[in-house]
C-alpha positions as CSV (number, residue, x, y, z in Angstrom):
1,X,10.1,-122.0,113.4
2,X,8.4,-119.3,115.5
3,X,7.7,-116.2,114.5
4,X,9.9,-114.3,117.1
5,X,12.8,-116.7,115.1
6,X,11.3,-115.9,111.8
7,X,11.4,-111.9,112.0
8,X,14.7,-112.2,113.8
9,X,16.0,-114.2,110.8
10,X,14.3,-111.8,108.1
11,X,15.7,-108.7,109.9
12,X,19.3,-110.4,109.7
13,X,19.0,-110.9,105.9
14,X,18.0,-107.3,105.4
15,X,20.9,-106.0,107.4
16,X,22.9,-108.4,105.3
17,X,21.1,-107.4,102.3
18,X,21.9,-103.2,103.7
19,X,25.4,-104.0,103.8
20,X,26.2,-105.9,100.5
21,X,24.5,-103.1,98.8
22,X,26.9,-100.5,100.5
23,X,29.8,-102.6,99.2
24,X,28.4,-102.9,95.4
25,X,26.5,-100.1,94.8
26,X,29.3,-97.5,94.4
27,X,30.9,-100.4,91.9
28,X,27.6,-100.2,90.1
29,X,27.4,-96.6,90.3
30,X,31.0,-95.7,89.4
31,X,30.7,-98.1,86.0
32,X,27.1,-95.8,85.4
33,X,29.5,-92.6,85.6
34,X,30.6,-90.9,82.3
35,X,34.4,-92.0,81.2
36,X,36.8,-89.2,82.0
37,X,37.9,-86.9,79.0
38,X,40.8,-88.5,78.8
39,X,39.3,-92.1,78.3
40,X,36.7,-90.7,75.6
41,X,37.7,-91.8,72.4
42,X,37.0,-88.4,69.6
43,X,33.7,-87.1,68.3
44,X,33.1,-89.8,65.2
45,X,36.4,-91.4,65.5
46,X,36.5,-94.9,64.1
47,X,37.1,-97.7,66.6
48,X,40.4,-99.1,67.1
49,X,41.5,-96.8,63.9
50,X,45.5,-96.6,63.8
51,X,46.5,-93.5,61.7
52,X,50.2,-94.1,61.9
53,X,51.0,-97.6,62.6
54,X,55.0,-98.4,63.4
55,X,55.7,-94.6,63.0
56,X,58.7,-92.9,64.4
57,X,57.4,-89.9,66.4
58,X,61.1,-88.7,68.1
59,X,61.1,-85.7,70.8
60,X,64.1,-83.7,71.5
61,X,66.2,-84.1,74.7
62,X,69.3,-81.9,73.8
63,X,67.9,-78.4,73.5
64,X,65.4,-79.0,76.6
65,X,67.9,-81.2,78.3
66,X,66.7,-80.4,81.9
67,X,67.3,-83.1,84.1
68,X,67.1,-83.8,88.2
69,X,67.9,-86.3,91.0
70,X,64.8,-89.2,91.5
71,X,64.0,-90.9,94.3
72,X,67.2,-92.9,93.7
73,X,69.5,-90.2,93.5
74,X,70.2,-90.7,89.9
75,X,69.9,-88.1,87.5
76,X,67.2,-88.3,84.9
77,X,65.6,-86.8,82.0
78,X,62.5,-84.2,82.8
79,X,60.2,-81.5,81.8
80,X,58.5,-82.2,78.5
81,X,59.5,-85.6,78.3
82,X,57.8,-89.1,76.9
83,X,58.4,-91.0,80.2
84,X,57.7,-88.1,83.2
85,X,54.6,-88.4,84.5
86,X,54.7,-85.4,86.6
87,X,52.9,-82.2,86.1
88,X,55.7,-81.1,84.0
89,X,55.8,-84.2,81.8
90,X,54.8,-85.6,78.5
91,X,53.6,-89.0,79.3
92,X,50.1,-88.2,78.4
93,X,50.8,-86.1,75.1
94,X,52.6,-89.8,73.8
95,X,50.3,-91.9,75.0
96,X,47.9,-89.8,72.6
97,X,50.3,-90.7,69.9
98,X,51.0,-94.6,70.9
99,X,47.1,-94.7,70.8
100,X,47.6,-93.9,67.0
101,X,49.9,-96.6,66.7
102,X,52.9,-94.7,66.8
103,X,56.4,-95.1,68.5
104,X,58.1,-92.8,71.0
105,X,61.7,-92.2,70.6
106,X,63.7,-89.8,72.2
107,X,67.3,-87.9,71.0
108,X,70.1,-87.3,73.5
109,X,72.0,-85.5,71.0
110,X,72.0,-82.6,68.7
111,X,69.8,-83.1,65.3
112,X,71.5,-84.6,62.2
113,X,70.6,-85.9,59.1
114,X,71.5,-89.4,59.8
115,X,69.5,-89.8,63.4
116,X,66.6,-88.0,62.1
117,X,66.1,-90.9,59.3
118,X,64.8,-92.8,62.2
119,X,62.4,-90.8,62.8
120,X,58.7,-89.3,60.7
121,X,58.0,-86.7,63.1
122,X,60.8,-84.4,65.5
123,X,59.7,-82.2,68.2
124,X,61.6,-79.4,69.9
125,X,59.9,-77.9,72.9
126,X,61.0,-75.0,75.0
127,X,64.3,-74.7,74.7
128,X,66.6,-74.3,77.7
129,X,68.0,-71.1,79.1
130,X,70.4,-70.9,81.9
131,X,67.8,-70.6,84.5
132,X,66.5,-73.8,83.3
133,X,69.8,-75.4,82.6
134,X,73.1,-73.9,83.7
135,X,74.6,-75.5,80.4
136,X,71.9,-74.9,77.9
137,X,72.6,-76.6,74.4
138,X,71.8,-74.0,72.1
139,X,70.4,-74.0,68.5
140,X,73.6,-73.4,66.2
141,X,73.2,-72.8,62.3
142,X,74.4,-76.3,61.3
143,X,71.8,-77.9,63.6
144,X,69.2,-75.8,61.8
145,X,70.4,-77.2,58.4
146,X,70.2,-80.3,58.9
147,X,66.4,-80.0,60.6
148,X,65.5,-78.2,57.9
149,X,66.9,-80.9,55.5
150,X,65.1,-83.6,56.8
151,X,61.9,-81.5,56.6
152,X,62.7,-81.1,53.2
153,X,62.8,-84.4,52.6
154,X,59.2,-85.2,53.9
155,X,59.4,-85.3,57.8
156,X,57.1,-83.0,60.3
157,X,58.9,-81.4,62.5
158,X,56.7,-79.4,65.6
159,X,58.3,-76.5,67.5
160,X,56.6,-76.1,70.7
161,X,57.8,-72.6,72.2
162,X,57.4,-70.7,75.7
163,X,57.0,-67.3,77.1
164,X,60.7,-65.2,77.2
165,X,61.1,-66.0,81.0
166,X,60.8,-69.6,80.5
167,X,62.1,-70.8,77.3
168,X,64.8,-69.6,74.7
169,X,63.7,-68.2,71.5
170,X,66.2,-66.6,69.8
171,X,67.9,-69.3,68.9
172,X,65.0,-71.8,67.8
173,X,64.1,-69.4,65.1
174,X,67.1,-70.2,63.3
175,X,64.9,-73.0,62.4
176,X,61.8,-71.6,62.5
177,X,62.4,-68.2,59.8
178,X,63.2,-71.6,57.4
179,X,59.4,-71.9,56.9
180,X,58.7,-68.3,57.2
181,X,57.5,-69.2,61.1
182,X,58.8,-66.8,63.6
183,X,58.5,-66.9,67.2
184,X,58.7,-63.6,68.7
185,X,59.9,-62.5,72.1
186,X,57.2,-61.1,73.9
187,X,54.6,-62.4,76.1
188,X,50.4,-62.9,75.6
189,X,48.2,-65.0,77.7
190,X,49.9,-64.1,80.8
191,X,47.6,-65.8,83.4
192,X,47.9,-64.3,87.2
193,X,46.6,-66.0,90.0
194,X,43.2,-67.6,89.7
195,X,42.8,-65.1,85.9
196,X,42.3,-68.7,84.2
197,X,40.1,-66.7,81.6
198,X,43.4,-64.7,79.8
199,X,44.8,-68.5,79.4
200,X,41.8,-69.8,77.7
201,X,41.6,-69.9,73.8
202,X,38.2,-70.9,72.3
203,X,38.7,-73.2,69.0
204,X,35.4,-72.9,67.2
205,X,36.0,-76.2,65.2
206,X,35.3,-76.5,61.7
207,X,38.7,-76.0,60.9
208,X,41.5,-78.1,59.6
209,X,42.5,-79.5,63.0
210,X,40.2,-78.7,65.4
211,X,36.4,-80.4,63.8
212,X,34.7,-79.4,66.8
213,X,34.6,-76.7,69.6
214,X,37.1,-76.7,72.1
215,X,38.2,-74.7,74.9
216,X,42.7,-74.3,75.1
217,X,44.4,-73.6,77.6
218,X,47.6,-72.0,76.7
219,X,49.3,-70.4,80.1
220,X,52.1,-67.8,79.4
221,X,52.9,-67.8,75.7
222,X,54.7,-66.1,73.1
223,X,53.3,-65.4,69.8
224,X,54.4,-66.2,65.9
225,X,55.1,-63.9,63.0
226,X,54.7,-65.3,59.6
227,X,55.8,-65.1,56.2
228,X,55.1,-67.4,53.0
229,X,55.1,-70.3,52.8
230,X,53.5,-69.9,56.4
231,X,49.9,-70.0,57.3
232,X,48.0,-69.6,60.4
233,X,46.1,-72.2,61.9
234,X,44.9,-70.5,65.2
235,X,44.4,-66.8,66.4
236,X,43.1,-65.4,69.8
237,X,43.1,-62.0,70.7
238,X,44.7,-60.5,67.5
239,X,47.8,-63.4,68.0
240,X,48.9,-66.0,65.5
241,X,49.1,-69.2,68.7
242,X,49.6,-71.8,65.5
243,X,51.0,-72.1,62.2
244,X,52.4,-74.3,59.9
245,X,54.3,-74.4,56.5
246,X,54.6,-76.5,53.9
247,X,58.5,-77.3,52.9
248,X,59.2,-79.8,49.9
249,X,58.1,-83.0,51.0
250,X,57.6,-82.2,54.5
251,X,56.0,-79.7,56.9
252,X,57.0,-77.5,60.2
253,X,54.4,-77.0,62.4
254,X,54.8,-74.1,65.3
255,X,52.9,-73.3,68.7
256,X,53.6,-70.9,71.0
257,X,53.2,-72.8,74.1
258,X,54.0,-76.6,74.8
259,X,50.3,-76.7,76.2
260,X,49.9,-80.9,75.9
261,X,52.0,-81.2,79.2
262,X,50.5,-83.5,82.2
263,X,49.3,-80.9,84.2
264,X,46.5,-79.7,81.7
265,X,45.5,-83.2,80.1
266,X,45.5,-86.1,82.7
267,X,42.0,-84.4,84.1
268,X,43.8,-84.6,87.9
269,X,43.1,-80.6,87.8
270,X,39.8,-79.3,87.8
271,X,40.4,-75.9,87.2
272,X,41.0,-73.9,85.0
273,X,38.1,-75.8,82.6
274,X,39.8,-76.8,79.3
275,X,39.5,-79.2,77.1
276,X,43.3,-80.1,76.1
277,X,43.4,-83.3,75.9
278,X,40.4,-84.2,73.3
279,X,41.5,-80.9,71.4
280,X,45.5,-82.5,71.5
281,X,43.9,-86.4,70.1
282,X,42.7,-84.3,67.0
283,X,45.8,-82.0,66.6
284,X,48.0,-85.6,66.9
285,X,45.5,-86.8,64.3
286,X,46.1,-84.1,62.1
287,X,49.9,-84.3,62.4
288,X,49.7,-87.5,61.6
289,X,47.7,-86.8,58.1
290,X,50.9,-84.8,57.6
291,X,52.7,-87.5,56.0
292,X,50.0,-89.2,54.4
293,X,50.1,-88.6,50.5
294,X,47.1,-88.1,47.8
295,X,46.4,-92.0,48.3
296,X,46.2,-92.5,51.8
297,X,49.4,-93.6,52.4
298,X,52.3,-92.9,54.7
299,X,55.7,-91.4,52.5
300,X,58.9,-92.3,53.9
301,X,61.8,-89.1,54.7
């Protein structure tokens, strides 16, 4: 071979060489990059560690019944809700818990004793008003006795409130003054515009659900009164945001804001900085230690 043929041959191999690089090393350099926060397992967590295998972890669909048209045209089930994947939805707050090994189940209907057995853990979030649902089921006294029974019995129930203008709150206390929780009607946190800094809640860690620092995000909230057997579990700005309360066997946790939605987990918004989603894998943790008794193991309702 010449060596006019030989240095046109080489130079071909390096343009070769030019252009498989371009197609493999963004491959190489995308595996290099850090996981996204919501792929990172927790600070010390143990590997493939499942907290609450086979348990029931049930979220309300009658109080926050909201639903709307897909692309179908069939109505369907949205706002807070295991299966919507919108900004809106819950999908990523229970994949957290199916990561634990739990199950999602959903109720249709108001709360009784018998379709709560089903279930280890019941959440309520943001309650409909008419804005929000022209036919809003509301809390009635007979729905909060038989919550409150079932707590009684050992289950964990979570109320996940709202700001005023956004959720109802009157009526979910006649669950929540049970435990000496009350939600009251006014409204902290208001973010306006780009003020992401009034939203943000800083959890110092250390403390019985949050181990390590954390920034919250909690956009519009109410805030929480207490009275025994109540007990804080995280203030900002002179407000009780969490609480929880012990209850014969069982326990009622409250938040003032359903702040584990899509829109502040799934890392698809950039701003405002929060860390929601590692900060809601140790809250689910810690839920989940709920039903756990002295021995390490899980007590049935």
């Amino acid at each position: 071979m010449s060596i006019t043929k030989f240095a046109f041959h080489l130079a071909g191999l390096g343009r070769n060489l030019k252009y498989g690089a371009r197609l493999i090393l963004p491959g190489i350099l995308c595996l290099a990059q850090p996981p996204l926060a919501w792929m990172q397992p927790l600070p010390g967590a143990v590997p493939d560690a499942l907290p609450a295998p086979g348990q029931v972890v049930m979220l309300d669909a009658w109080f926050n019944s909201q639903q709307r048209l897909n692309a179908a045209g069939k109505k369907e089930y949205f706002h807070y809700k295991w299966n919507d994947t919108s900004d809106s939805g819950f999908s990523t707050f229970g994949n957290i818990f199916t990561g634990f090994g739990a199950k999602l189940d959903t109720l249709y209907s108001a709360p009784t004793r018998e379709k709560l057995k089903r279930a280890q853990y019941y959440i309520i979030v943001s309650p409909d008003i008419p804005v929000k649902n022209p036919h809003p089921n509301y809390v009635q006294p007979e729905d909060a006795d038989q919550v409150v029974d079932w707590v009684n019995q050992g289950g964990v129930l979570v109320l996940m409130e709202n700001d005023p203008a956004n959720a109802d709150i009157d009526h979910l206390n006649l669950i929540a003054d049970h435990f000496g929780l009350h939600f009251n009607d006014v409204l902290s946190h208001h973010v306006v515009g780009d003020d992401f800094a009034a939203g943000q809640i800083q959890a110092n860690g250390g403390g019985s659900i949050f181990h390590h620092p954390y920034m919250l995000y909690m956009k519009d909230t109410c805030t929480l009164s207490l009275k025994a057997p109540a007990m804080p579990l995280l203030e900002d700005k002179g407000d009780i945001m969490m609480a929880v309360a012990k209850y014969g066997k069982g326990t009622a946790v409250a938040v003032v804001d359903p702040w584990l939605y899509n829109e502040y987990t799934d890392s698809r918004k950039k701003q405002p900085v929060e860390d929601n989603y590692t900060a809601g894998k140790e809250f689910v943790r810690w839920l989940l230690k709920q039903r756990q008794d002295a021995s390490g193991t899980f007590s049935e309702p």
